[in-house]
Structure formats: C-alpha cells, structure tokens
KOLKOLDREN-224264 format. One record per residue (C-alpha): residue number from 0; x, y, z. Coordinates in steps of 0.02 Angstrom, whole numbers, always signed. Each point is the difference from the previous one (the first is absolute). Layout:
<rs>
R   nr      xx      yy      zz
R  NUM       X       Y       Z
...
</rs>
This chain:
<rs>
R   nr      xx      yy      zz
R    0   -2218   -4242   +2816
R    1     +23    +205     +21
R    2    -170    +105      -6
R    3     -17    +175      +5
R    4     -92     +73    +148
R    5     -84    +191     -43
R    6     -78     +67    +136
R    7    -181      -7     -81
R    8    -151     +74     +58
R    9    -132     -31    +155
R   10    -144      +1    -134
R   11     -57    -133     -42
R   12      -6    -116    +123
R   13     +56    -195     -80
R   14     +93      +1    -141
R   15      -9     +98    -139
R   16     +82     -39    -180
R   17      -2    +154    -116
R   18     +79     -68    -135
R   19    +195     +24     +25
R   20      -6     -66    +182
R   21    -104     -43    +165
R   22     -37    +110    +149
R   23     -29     -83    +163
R   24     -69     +71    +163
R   25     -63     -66    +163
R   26     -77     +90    +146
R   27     +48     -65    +161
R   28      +2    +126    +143
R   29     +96    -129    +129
R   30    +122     -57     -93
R   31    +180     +11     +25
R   32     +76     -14    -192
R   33     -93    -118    -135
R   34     +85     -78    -140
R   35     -64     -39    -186
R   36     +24    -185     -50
R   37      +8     -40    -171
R   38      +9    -186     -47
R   39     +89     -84    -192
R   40     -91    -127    -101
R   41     +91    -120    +116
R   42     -75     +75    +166
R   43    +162     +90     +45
R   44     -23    +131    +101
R   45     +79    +180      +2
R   46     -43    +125    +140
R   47      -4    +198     -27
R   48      -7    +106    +148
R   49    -114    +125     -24
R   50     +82    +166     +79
R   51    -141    +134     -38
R   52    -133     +19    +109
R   53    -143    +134     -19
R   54    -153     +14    +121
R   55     +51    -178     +46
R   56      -4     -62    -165
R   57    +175     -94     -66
R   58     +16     -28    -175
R   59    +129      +1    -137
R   60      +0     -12    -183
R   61    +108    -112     -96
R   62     +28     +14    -186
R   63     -29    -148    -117
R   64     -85     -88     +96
R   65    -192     -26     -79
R   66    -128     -95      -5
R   67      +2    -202     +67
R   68    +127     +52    +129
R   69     -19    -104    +135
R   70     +27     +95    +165
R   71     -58      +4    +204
R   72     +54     +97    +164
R   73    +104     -30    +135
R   74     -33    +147    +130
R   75     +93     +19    +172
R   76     -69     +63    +162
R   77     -27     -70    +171
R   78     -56    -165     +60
R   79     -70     +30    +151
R   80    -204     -92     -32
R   81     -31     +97    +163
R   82     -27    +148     -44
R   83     -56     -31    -181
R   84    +162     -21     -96
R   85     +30    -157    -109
R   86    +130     +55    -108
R   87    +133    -118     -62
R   88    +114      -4    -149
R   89      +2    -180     -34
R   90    -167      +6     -63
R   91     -45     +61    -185
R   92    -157    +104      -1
R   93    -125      +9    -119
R   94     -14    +193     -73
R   95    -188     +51     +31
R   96     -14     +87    -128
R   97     +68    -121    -123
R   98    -101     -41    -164
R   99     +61    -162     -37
R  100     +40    -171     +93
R  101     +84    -145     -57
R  102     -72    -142     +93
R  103     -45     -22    +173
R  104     +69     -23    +171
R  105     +84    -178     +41
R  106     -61     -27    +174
R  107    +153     -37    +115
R  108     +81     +30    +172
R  109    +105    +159    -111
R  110    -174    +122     -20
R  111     +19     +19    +171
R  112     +62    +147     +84
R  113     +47    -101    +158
R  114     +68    -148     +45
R  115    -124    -180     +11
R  116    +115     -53    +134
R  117      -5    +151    +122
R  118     -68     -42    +172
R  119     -90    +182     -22
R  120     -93     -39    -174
R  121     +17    +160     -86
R  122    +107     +86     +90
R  123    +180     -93     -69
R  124     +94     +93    -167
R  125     -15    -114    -125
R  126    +184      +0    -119
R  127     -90    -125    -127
R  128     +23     +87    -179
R  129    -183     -12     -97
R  130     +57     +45    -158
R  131     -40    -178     -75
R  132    -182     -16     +87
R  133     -58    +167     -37
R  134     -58     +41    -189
R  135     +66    +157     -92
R  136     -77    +149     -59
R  137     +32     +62    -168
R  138     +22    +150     -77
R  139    -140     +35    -144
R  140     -16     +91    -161
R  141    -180     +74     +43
R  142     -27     +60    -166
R  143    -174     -68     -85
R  144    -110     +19    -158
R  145    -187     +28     +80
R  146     -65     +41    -182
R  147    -100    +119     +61
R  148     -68    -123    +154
R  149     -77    +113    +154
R  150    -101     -52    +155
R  151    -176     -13     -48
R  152     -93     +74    +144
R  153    -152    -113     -20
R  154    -139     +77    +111
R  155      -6    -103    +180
R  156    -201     -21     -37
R  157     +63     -82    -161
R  158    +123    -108     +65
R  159     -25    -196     +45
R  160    +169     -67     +66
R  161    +100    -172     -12
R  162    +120     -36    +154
R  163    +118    -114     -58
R  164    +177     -58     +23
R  165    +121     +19    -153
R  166     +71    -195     +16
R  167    -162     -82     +47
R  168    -103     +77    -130
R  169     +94     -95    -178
R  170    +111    -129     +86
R  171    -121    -141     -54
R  172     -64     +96    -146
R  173     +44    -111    -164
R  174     -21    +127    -130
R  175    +143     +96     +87
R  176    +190     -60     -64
R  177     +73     -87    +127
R  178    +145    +129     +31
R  179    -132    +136     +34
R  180    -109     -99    +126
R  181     -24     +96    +161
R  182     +87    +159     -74
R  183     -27    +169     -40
R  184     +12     -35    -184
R  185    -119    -161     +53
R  186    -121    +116     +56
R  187     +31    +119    -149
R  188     -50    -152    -109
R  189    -167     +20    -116
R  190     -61    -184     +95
R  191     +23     +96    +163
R  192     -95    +171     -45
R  193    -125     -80     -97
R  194     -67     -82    +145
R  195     +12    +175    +102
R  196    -117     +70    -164
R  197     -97    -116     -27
R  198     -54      -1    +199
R  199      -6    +178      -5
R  200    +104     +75    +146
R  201     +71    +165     -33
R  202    +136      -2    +120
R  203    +128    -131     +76
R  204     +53     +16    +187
R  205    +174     -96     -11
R  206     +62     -84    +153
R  207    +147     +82     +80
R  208    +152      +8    -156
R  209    +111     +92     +99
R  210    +153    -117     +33
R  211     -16     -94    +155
R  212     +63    -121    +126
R  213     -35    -157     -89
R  214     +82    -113    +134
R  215     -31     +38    +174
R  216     +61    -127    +124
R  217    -170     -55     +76
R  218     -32     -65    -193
R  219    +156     -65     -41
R  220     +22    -144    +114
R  221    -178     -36     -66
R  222     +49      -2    -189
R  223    -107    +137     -24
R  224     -16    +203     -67
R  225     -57    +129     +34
R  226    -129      -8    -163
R  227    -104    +182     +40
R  228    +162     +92      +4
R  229     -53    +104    +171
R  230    +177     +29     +49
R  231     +79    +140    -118
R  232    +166     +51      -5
R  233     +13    +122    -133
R  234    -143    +105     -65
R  235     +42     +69    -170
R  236     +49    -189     -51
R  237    -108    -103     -83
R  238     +29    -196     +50
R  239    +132     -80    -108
R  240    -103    -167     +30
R  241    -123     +25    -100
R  242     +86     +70    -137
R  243     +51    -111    -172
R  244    +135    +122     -48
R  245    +177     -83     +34
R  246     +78    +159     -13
R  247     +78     +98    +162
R  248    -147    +131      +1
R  249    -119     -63    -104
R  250    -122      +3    +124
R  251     -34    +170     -19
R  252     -40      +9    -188
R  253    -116    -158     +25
R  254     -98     +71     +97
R  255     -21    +163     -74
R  256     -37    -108    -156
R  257    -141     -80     +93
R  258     -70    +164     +46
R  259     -19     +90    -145
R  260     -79    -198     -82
R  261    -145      +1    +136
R  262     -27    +192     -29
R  263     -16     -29    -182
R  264    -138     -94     +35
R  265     -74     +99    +119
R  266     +58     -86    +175
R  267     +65    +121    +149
R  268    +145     -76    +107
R  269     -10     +13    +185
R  270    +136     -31    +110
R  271     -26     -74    +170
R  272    +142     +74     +83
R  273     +84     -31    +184
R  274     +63    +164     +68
R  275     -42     -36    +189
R  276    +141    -133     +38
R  277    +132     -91    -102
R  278     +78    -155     -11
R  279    +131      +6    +130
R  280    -118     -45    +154
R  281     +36     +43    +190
R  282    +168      +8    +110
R  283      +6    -186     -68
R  284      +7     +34    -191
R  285    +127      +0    -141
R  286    +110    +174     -42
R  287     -35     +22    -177
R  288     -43    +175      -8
R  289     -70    +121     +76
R  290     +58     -62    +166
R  291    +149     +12     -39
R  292     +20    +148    -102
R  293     -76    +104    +164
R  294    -135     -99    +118
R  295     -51    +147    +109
R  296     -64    +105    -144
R  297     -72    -125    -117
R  298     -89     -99    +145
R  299    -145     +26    +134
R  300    +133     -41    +154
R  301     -73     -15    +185
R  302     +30    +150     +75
R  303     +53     -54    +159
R  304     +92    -160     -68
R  305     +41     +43    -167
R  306     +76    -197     -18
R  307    -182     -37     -65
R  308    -106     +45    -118
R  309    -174     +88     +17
R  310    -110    -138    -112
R  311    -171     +60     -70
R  312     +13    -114    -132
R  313     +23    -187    +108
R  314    +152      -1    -147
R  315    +123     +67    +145
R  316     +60    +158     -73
R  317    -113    +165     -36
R  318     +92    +146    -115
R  319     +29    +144     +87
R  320    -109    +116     -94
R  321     +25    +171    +114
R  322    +161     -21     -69
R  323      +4    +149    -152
R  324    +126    -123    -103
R  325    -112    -167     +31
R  326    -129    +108     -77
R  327    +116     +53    -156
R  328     +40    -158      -8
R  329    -193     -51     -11
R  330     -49    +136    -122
R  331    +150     -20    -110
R  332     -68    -176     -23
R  333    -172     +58     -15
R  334     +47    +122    -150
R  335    +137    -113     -84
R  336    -168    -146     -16
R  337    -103    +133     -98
R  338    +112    +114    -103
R  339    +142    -130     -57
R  340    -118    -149      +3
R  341    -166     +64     -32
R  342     -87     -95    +155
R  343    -185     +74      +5
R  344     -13     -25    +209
R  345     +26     -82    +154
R  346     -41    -131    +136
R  347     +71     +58    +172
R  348     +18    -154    +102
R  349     -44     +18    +175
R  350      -4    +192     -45
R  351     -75     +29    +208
R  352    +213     -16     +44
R  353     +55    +135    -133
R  354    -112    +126    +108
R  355     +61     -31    +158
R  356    +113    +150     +51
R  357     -13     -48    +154
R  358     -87    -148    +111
R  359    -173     +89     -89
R  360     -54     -38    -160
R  361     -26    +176     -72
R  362     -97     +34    -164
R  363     +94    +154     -36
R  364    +182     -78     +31
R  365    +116     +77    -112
R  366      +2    -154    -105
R  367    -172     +59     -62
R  368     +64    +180      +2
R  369    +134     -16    -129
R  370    -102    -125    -132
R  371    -150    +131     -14
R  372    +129    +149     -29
R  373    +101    -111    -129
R  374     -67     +33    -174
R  375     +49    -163     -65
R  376    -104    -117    +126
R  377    -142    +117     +19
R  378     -64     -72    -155
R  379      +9    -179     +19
R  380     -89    -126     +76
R  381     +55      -2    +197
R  382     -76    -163     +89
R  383     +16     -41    +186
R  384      +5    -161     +81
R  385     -82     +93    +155
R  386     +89     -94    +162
R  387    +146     -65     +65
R  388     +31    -118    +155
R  389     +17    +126    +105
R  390    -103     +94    +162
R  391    -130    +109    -101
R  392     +58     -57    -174
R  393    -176     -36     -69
R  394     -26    +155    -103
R  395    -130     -72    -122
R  396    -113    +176     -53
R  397    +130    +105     +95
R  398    +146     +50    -156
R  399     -32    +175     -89
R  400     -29     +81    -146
R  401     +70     -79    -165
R  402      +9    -182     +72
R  403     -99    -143     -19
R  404     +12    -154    +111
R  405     -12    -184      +1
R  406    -185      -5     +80
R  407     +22    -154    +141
R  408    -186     +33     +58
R  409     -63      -2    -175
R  410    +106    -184      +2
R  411     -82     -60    +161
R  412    -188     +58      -4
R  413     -22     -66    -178
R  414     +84    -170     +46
R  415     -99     -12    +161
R  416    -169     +45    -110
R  417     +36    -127    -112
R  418     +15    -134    +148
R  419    -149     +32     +74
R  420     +92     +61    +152
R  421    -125    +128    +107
R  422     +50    +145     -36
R  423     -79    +170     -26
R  424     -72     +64    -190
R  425     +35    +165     +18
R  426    +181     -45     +38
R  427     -19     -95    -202
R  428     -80    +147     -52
R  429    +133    +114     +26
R  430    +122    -108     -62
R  431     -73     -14    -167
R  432     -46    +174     -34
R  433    +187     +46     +40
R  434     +25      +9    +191
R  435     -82    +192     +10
R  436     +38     -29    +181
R  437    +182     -11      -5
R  438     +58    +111    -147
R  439    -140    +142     -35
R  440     +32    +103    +171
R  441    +175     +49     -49
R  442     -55     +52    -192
R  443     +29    -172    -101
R  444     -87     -85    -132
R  445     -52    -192      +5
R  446    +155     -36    -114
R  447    +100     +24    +176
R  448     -60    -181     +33
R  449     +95    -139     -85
R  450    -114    -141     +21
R  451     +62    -166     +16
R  452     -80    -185     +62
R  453    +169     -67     -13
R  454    +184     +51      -4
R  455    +193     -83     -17
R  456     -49     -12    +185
R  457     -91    -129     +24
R  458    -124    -101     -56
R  459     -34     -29    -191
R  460    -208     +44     -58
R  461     +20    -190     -17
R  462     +74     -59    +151
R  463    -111    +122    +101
R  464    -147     -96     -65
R  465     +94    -177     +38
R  466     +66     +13    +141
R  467     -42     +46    +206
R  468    +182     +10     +74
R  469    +178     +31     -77
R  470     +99    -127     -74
R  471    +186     +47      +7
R  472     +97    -145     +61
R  473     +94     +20    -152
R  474     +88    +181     +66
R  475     +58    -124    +129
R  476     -55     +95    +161
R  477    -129    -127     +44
R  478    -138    +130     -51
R  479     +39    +112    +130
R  480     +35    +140    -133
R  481    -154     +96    -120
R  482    -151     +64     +72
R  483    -121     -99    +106
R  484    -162     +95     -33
R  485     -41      -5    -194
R  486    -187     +13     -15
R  487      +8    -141     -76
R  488    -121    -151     -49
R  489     +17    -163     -86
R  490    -181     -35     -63
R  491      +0    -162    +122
R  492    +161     -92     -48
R  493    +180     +46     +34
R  494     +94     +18    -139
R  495      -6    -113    -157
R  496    -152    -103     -35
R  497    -111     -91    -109
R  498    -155     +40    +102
R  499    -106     +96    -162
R  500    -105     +98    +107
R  501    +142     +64     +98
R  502    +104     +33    -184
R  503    -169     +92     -63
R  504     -14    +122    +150
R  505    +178     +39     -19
R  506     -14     +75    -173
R  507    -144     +95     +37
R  508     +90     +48    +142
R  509    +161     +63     -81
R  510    -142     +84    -139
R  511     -71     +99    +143
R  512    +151     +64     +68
R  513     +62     +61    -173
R  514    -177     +95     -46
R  515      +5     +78    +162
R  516    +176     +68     -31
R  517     -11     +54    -159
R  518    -155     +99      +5
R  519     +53     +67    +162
R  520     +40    +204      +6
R  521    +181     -10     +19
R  522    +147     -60     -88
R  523      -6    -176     -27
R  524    +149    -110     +20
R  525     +15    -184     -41
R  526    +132    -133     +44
R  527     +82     -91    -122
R  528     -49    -137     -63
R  529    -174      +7    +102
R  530     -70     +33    -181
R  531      +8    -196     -21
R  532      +7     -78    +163
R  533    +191      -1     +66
R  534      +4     -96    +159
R  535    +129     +27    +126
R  536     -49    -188     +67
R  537     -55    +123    +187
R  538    +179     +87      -4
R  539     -53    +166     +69
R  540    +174     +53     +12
R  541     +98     -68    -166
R  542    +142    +129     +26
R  543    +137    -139      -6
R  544     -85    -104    -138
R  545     +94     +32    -150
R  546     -90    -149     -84
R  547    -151     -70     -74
R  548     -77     +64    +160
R  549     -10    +160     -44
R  550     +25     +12    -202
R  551    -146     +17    -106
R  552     -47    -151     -73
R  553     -44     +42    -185
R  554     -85    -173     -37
R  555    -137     +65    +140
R  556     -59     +99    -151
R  557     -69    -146    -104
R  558     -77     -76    +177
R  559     -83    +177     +69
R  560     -39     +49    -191
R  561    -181     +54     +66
R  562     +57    +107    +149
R  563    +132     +67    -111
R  564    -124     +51    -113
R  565    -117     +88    +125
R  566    +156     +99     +96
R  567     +18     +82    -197
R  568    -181     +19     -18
R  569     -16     +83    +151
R  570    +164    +129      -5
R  571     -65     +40    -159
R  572    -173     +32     +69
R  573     +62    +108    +120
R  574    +105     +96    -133
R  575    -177     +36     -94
R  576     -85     +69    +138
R  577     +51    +143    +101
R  578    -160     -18    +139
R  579    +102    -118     +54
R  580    +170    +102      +2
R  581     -27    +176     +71
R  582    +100    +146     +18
R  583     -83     +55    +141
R  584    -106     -50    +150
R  585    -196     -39      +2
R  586     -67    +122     +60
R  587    -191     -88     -11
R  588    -107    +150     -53
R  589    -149      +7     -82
R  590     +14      +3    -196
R  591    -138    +128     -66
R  592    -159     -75     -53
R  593     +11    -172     +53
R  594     +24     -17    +185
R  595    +156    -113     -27
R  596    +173     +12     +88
R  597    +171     -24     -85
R  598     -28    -158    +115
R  599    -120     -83    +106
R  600     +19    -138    +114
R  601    -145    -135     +44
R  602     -68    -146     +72
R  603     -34    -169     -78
R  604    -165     +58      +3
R  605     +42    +166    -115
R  606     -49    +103    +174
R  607    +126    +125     +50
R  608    +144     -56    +127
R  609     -43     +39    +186
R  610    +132     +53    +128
R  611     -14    -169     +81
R  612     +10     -78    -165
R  613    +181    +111     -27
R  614     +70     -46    +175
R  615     -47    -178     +31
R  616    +143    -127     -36
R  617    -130    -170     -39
R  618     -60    +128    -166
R  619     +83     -94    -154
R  620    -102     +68    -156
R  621      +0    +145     -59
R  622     -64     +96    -165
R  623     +84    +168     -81
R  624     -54    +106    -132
R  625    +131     +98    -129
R  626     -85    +147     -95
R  627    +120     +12    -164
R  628    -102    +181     -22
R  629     +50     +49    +183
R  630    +216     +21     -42
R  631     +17    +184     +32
R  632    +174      +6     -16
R  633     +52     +46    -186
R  634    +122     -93    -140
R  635    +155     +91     -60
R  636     -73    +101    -117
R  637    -158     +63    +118
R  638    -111    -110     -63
R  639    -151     -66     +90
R  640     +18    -203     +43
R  641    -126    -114     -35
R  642     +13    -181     +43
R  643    -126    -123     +20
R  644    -104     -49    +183
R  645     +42    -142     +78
R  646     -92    -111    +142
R  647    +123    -118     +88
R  648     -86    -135    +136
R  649    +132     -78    +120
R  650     -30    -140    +102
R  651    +109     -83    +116
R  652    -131    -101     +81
R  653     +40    -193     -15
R  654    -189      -2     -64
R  655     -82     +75    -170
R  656     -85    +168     +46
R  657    -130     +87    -103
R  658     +26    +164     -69
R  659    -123    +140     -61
R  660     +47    +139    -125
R  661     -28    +144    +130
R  662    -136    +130     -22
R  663     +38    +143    -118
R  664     +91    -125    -112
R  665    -141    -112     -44
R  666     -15    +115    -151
R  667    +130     -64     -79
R  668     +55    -164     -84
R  669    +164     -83     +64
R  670    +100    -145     -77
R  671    +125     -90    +101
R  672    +170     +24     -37
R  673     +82    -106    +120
R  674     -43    -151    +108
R  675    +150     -76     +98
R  676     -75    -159     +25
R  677     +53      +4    -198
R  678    +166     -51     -52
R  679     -16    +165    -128
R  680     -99    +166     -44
R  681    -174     -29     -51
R  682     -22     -11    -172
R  683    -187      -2     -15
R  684     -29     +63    +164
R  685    -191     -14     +75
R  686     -94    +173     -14
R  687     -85     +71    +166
R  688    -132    +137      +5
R  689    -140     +42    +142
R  690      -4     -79    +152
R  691     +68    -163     -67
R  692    +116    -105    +123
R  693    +184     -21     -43
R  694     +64    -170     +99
R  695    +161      +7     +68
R  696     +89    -164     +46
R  697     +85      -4    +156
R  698    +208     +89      -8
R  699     -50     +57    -158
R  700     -49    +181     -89
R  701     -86     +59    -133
R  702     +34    +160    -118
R  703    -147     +64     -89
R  704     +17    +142    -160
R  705    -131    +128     -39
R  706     -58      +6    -162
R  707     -39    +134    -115
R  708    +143     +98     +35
R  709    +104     +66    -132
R  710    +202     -63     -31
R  711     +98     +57    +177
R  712    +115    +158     -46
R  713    +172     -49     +50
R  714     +92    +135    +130
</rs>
C-alpha cells in the first residue's frame, strides 16, 4: 500500500497521534538512515525511510495513520561489535519510547544481532529477519477521563506500604472473574482493594510493569519466565501480560483505570522501576532495541574494549546515564508515569548503578541533579534500592535530599535480633527509632527509612521463620542462585512440620517481627501475602516461578484467620497513634515537670541501660519508653500532638525474663496492649502499676498502654 511520508517533527520522541495522523521520531546519533515499519492486520510489513534528521533525531509524520497501528524500527549503521556498533537492518527494534506492546518477544536464533554459528560468537552479521519473533508497538489514543483523579500526596510518616506483583496478587483470587485474574482490571477489582483496605496499607509498590524480556534463553530451555519482570525493554509501556483488554492498546487505559480505582480508595501506586540495565544483556544478548538503535550511547561500553559491557547490575548491561539523551529518555519516563498516569512514586532498583558517572558512585550524579530541579518528581515519593553489584555500590544512608531508601540494615539487625544472633542493642536501637545514624547528618527525617523484614527478594516472614538454608532447586540452578546469608531461623525443624512446639514458636515468631516493624520510626513496608502466611516452600529467589510458588494463595486466609486479624489490628494501631510515627527525630529531652524523656531505654530490671549493656552482643532484652506528651513536632494545622505513653519489653532470650515498670513510671497504671505469645491484641489486657513484674516469655514482647490519657490527636 502507498503512505504519505511528511517530514514531522523531532518532538516528541515515539509516536505521536494528534488526531489526523502520527508523528514518529527516534534519536540515534550513530546511525546511518532508519526506516519506519508499519505492519497490516495480516503482519505485512511496509518500510518508510525516514529522511529528516534534527539533533540526531529521525522522524516523520504520516497522515491517517492513528491509533492501534502496529509499527517497529529498522535502523542502519555499522556492525563492527568492536568498537561498540551493533547495528543491523534485519532486525526490527522496539521504539523506546513506545506506549504500547502487543505481546512479547518469541525467543529464537532471529533476536540475535549475530550469527549462533560464527566461530567468533558475537562478532558474525546476523541476515535473519525478526519481524515474526519480535512483538509490535502500537500507536495509542492517550486521551483519558481522570474525573477529577490527582496524586494524593499522602504524608511519608503516614504511609504503610504493600510490595506486590500485579499477576501474583488476584491470580488465585475467586471473587475476581476469571478474565480479569492477574490483571490490571483484576487488581482494580472491589475483592482485590478490599483486602488492601481492610489491611490498611496506604500505598502499593508494584513489581516492575514496564514491558520486559519475558523469555530469556537461560529460562527457556527450562520451561520457565522471567515472573519479576527485571529485564525492561520499554519504559513508558505498561506490560501487555497482565492486561484483560484484547484490544491493540488497551493496556494503557487498564491501567490508568486501575489507578484512579485504588486512589479512590485511598491507595498510592508505586512503581518499582529498572532504569540501570535492560533486557538485552552483554556482548551475548538479543538486538531488540536499544542496541540496535545506537549501542555506544545508550550503553555503559568498556572503554578500552568497547565489545563488552560495563555490568553494575550482574544483568550484563548498565544504561549509560552520562549520556544527556539516556537521561531524557529516563525523565521522559519518569514524568509520562505521573502526569498521564497519575503514579504517586517510585522504586529505583539497584538505584547505586544510576549514580555511577564514572567507576565512583557519586551522590550528586546528575541523575540526582535533574529529578530535584524537575517540578513534577520533586513532589513524589522517590525510593532507593541503595546498592548495586558493583565495587562501592552499597550506598545504604548515603542518597540525598528528597529520597528515601530501602533500609537493608534495618532488614538485617531486626532479623538477627529476632534470632537470638549476638549482636549489639544499640545497633536495634537505632534501627527502630529510624536509623538517626544514617539519615539525620545530611538533614532527613526518619521517613527516609523504608523499613522492611522481608522483600520480593527473598525470603517470605514465613519461610524466614521455617526455614535455615534456601530451597530453589526448582529455578533449576541446583541452588547455586539467591542469597546464602538470610538471617534466618527455623524454630528447630526445617521446613514443614507437625512438631506443635516448633508450629507455636513460629507464629509468635512471625508476630514479633510484624510488631517490631510496624511500630518502628520509618516507613513500613510489607510483602505480599506475609499478612497470612504465603510460603515460598525456602525459594529465596522465585524470579522464574510464575506459579503457585509465588501467587498468593487466597484460601491461606481462612487457615491464618488469627494472624490476619492481628496484621489489621496492628496497622490500624499504628494509624491511631502518632508516638509511634514521628515526623521528626527523638531528640530525648527532658519534658518540664516530670523528669521524663520523649523516650527512655532500660534494663529488665527498670535500671537505666549502661554502655556495656548498649555494646555487648550476648544483651537480648531490652525495655523502651514512648512519651505520647513528648511529640514536639506539630499537625497540619499547628496543633499540639498528644498521643498516649507506651512501655514496650522485648526479649529475645530463649528463656522468660522479668520485667519492672522503670522508676518515674511507677506512677502510673499500664494495661497491656499486646503480647505476641498471643495469636491477637489483648482484649482484657492485665493492668500493671508500681513495681509489679511483667513476665516475658522467651522470643516474645510485650506492649504496655498508659492510662488516663485523653483520646490521641491525630497529625
């Protein structure tokens, strides 16, 4: 068939329908000409050169051509892998900047760039056409009705978030139609957010959506996926997979639908997003993008053997983010998540790589730079996952201003606490009163620390309590893959047993982990599904398990009914009381006329903590004081804060320990609250005053209420 060619505009990048026709442009500073494929219902394909080229931009504009157009690259250039050039014509390219995906990548001999048969791996041309194998994108109508829908900017001391993964969450869930299991609209569904309400979560992290490499070749001659979606290929696409629209496109409008249905009922969205590599992999990897659209300036290349690929991610590839167009292309995304879809903030996966402008990671890479001058992200929740795999990449405590971070020492010192693994309590102690010693010297606030026991990473809060070692012979790598040092413990059995002892200490032991979190300064984050007890069966590393492995199991609601119950209780207990939620750091002054600190820490014995006591790693017990009358910081209309006090007694002795109310607080009367040995909150809790002794059983802790205190004053 003829088409019209106009010479279009550089601006914007993708393609662009305005009603009458589509605008396409693609920067490629290497390239030699690029043509425009457009592709029938029937998959034939028509190629457009595109002749204009501004600031190394190419792009075209075609009339009548709108939205559901199916379409892909083809660019031309060198071949020469050493030095850094993989172009070649025979392969269709995915446009980075496209909004819409049809279906994924067929894995096959044709993604590649070079030749399976070359003596030299990579370094044969490939003629293999990989039209068929590689999905198209599609041009979109982007046009919405929000009614009236904006981000709603709850306050991080507020906020208590849910990571999840879109397909995993409501693929077993059977109050969700069939068709809209393991969807966007699935996840829209009232039986999906009435769950996330009734737990009371305020935000959802989402597991990476961009589209991705579903089939890499490691996992295909497995019969596996890649289920976490790690890999991205496109990053203002949301995953055709796990939408139920059959429409070219519909992805988009799903999700946006789902978006505006969790913020009606008062749930953020998060995206976990992968801007440090894609899914195209080393010297080794398919061509079905950015490496071939232009590999030198999309991609970290080796400076003195630019055939491989500098790798801070172990994923093979790093994005080239000194590159000012790698950056566009990274804040274009960034922008087109919050003002066209209304995503309230981010997840930066191995975030460490995205500051390296060199070898170094630097905190003020431009990366950082750009976000804090853009007045769209400045405003929304920015969370780091504070490392990559690289030399230096541990950053945890070291990311500026603005950003908060996945706290992996928060993660470790609680889990080796709750062990009994020697360790010291002043190392605890900082980690529950927000980790003052990694974010207050460069001016933030506790909310900086997103506390988490467990992540998609990992061990489940049940498996960590089940299990001593990793069980992943099922990824089919004989367990050499996932981490080998989990802070684990199994409570004397591994794995599954009918041992009741054993069963008993696990609840309490899950219980303990959960209080600890969630009245923890920070932001707390929970896994899915740890809310009711989803095991993993040991899989520390379930990326390939898209299965019963790693979907929720919605009948675990009926059998974990009580610690159900008690994760509600005890997000909603939280909620109440802002002592346990502060804006700002304790600063442990006096409070006038009493004698009393905003918080006090103490012996079993109610005697203050000595030095020794701080520092020495066989110290397992521990009591702290919370004065609700010692919040200095004010709520949002200036108002003074009042909350109730609260005595909490930990001890993760294997023994019961006896606890005194400390002096000062003998005054008062206490009730308890909370008793983890106890499947749920206290009802009629036992009432303490004096010098009476509170026994703690061993792995266990105890929460104890002031009385006489007025109705907390919500911030």
């Amino acid at each position: 068939m003829y088409l019209s060619l106009w010479p279009g505009k550089p601006y914007p990048l993708g393609a662009k329908w305005d009603g009458k026709g589509t605008n396409f442009a693609l920067f490629s500073e290497h390239a030699t000409s690029v043509e425009l494929c457009l592709f029938d219902k029937l998959g034939r394909e028509t190629r457009l050169c595109l002749r204009e080229v501004s600031n190394f931009v190419w792009h075209g504009y075609v009339p009548s051509i709108g939205p559901g157009q199916r379409y892909g690259f083809r660019v031309h250039g060198p071949f020469a892998p050493q030095e850094g050039y993989r172009f070649n014509p025979n392969k269709l390219l995915i446009d980075p900047y496209a909004r819409a995906i049809e279906g994924d990548i067929q894995f096959g001999e044709g993604i590649f760039g070079y030749r399976w048969d070359d003596p030299q791996e990579d370094l044969g041309f490939s003629e293999l056409n990989s039209a068929e194998l590689i999905p198209k994108c599609i041009v979109v109508d982007e046009s919405f009705d929000w009614e009236g829908d904006k981000l709603l900017r709850t306050p991080a001391h507020q906020t208590v978030i849910y990571e999840m993964h879109v397909k995993g969450f409501t693929t077993l869930h059977s109050e969700i139609p069939r068709k809209l299991r393991g969807t966007y609209a699935g996840l829209a569904h009232p039986g999906a957010i009435s769950h996330l309400q009734a737990l009371g979560v305020t935000a959802i992290e989402l597991m990476p959506i961009h589209h991705f490499l579903n089939c890499p070749g490691h996992l295909v001659n497995k019969g596996l996926k890649n289920y976490w979606g790690y890999d991205s290929l496109a990053y203002l696409a949301p995953y055709s997979g796990y939408s139920a629209s059959g429409s070219r496109g519909g992805q988009v409008q799903e999700f946006k639908e789902m978006v505006k249905a969790l913020h009606k009922s008062g749930i953020e969205v998060i995206l976990d997003v992968v801007y440090n590599h894609t899914g195209e992999g080393n010297q080794l990897g398919p061509t079905i993008s950015l490496k071939g659209i232009d590999n030198t300036s999309y991609y970290r290349l080796v400076e003195e053997d630019p055939r491989h690929y500098m790798d801070f991610t172990g994923c093979g590839n790093s994005l080239n983010v000194r590159e000012p167009q790698v950056l566009k292309l990274i804040m274009d995304s960034l922008r087109y998540w919050v003002q066209e879809c209304h995503v309230d903030g981010f997840r930066f996966d191995l975030a460490s790589a995205l500051a390296r402008e060199l070898y170094a990671v630097d905190r003020l890479a431009s990366f950082f730079d750009i976000i804090h001058q853009d007045p769209t992200l400045a405003d929304v929740k920015l969370i780091a996952e504070p490392w990559d795999v690289g030399e230096g990449g541990y950053q945890v405590g070291e990311f500026p201003l603005l950003w908060s971070e996945w706290n992996g020492k928060y993660r470790d010192t609680v889990r080796d606490f709750w062990r009994g693994e020697d360790s010291r309590l002043a190392e605890f102690a900082y980690r529950f009163t927000g980790s003052s010693d990694l974010y207050m010297a460069n001016g933030r606030s506790p909310n900086a620390s997103i506390n988490f026991i467990t992540a998609h990473d990992g061990f489940t809060l049940n498996d960590l309590v089940s299990y001593n070692q990793k069980h992943n012979e099922a990824n089919g790598e004989d367990s050499r893959d996932g981490d080998n040092h989990n802070r684990s413990w199994n409570c004397g059995e591994e794995g599954e047993t009918s041992d009741t002892s054993i069963l008993k200490l696990r609840k309490h032991q899950r219980r303990n982990f959960l209080v600890t979190l969630l009245l923890s300064q920070g932001v707390p984050m929970l896994l899915m599904g740890d809310e009711m007890g989803r095991s993993q069966g040991g899989n520390n590393n379930a990326y390939c398990q898209d299965n019963e492995v790693s979907w929720l199991n919605w009948e675990l609601q009926e059998e974990n009914e009580a610690l159900l119950d008690f994760s509600r209780q005890l997000i909603d207990f939280r909620r109440k009381h802002p002592v346990f939620r502060r804006r700002k750091w304790f600063q442990g002054r006096a409070i006038h006329g009493y004698g009393v600190h905003d918080i006090g820490w103490f012996n079993p014995d109610g005697g203050k903590m000595t030095e020794e006591q701080w520092n020495a790693g066989y110290t397992k017990a521990i009591g702290i004081f919370l004065n609700g009358e010692g919040i200095a910081t004010p709520g949002e209309q200036g108002q003074k804060i009042i909350d109730d006090s609260f005595l909490l007694f930990f001890n993760a002795h294997y023994e019961t320990l006896d606890f005194c109310i400390p002096d000062g607080l003998q005054q008062w009367e206490w009730l308890t609250i909370i008793d983890t040995t106890k499947p749920r909150f206290v009802r009629r809790g036992k009432r303490y005053t004096d010098n009476q002794v509170i026994l703690v059983e061993g792995r266990s802790l105890i929460l104890l209420q002031r009385l006489g205190i007025s109705e907390s004053e919500e911030d």
